[in-house]
Every structure is written in C-alpha cells, then in structure tokens.
C-alpha positions as CSV (number, residue, x, y, z in Angstrom):
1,X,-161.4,15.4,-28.5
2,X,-163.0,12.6,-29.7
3,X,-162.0,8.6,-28.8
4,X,-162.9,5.7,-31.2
5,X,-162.5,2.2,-29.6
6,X,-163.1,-1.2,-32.3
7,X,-164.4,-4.5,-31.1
8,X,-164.9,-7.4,-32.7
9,X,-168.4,-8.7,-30.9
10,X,-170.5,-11.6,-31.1
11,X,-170.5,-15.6,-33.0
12,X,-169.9,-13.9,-36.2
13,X,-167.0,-11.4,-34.9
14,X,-168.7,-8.5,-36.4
15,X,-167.2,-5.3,-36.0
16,X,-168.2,-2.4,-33.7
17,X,-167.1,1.0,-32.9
18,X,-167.9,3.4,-30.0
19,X,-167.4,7.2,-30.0
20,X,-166.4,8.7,-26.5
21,X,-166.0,11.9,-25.4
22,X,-164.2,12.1,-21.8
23,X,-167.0,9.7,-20.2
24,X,-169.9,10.2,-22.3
25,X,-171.0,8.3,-25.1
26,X,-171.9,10.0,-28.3
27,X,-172.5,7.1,-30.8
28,X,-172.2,3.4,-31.2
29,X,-172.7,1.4,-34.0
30,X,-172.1,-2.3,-35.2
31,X,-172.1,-4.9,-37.5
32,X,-169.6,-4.4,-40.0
33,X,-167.7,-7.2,-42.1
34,X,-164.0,-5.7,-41.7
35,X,-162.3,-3.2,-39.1
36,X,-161.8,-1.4,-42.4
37,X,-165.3,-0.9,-42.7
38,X,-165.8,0.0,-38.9
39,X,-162.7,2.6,-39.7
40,X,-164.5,4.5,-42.5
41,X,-167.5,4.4,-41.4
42,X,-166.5,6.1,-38.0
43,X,-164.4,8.8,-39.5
44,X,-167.2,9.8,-41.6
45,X,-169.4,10.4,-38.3
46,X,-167.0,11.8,-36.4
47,X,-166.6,14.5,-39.9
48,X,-169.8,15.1,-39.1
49,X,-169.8,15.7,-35.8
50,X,-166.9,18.2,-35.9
51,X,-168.2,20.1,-38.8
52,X,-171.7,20.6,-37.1
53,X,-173.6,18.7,-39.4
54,X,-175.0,16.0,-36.7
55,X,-178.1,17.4,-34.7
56,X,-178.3,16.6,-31.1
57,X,-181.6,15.3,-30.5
58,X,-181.9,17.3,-27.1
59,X,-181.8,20.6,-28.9
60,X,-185.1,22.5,-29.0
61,X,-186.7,24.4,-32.5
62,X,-185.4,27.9,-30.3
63,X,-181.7,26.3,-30.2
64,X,-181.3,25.0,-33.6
65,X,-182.8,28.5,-35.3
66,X,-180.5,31.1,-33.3
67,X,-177.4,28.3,-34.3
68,X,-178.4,28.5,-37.6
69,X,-179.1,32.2,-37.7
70,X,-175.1,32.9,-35.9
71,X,-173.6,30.3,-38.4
72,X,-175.2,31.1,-41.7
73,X,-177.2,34.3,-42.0
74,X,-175.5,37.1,-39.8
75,X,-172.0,36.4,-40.9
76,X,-173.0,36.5,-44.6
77,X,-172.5,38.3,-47.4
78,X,-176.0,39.8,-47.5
79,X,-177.7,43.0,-47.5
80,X,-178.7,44.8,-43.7
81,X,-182.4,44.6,-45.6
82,X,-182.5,40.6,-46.6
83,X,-180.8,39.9,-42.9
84,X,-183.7,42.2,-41.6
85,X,-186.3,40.5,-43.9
86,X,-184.9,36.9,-42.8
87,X,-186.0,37.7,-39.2
C-alpha cells in the first residue's frame, strides 16, 4: 500500500507531495498553488501506478514485452493462429 505525505515547502509555501511505499520512495513532486491541487494530482499518479500504466525505468525491452505479452495478448480473445503470428 501506497503513503502520500503533503508539505507545504519553501518562501512561497508551495505545495508538495511524496509517494512511499514501506521505505522506498516512488515519486515526488512539487509546486502546486493549493493542497487541492497536490491532492488530485497525486491520486491521479498513484491511478496509474496501481493500474500498471507507469513504467519503471529499471525495466529492460525483455521485461516490458513478456508483461505485455501475459497482460494483453495471451489472455485475449484471439485466435491460437493471430497469438502464434504475434510471436
């Protein structure tokens, strides 16, 4: 499970968040007007990370094709022969 922890930083008390998981840092960002701001703007990441849409930037070409291939191709709808043609 994700954490989310809001600060207001800085002369201009700009808005930050951070996005923990147990003690490693996945994102940090900053510069928003409002907490609000910080708020949406968080949830929408952390959307993205749970539905798989973020890429980790350690993950090699090999990594991302096999995810890809479990998540969208072999579970499909599509003919053994497309499936076969795909790899």
């Amino acid at each position: 499970m994700a954490y989310i922890e809001y600060r207001q930083r800085g002369k201009k008390k700009l808005w930050s968040f951070s996005i923990r998981e147990r003690s490693k840092s996945l994102l940090h960002k900053s510069g928003f007007k409002t907490k609000r701001e910080a708020k949406i703007e968080a949830e929408k990441v952390l959307h993205k990370l749970n539905t798989g849409s973020v890429l980790s930037s350690s993950m090699t070409l090999s990594e991302l094709y096999n995810e890809w291939l479990d998540l969208k191709i072999l579970p499909s709808n599509r003919s053994v022969v497309t499936k076969k043609n795909i790899l």
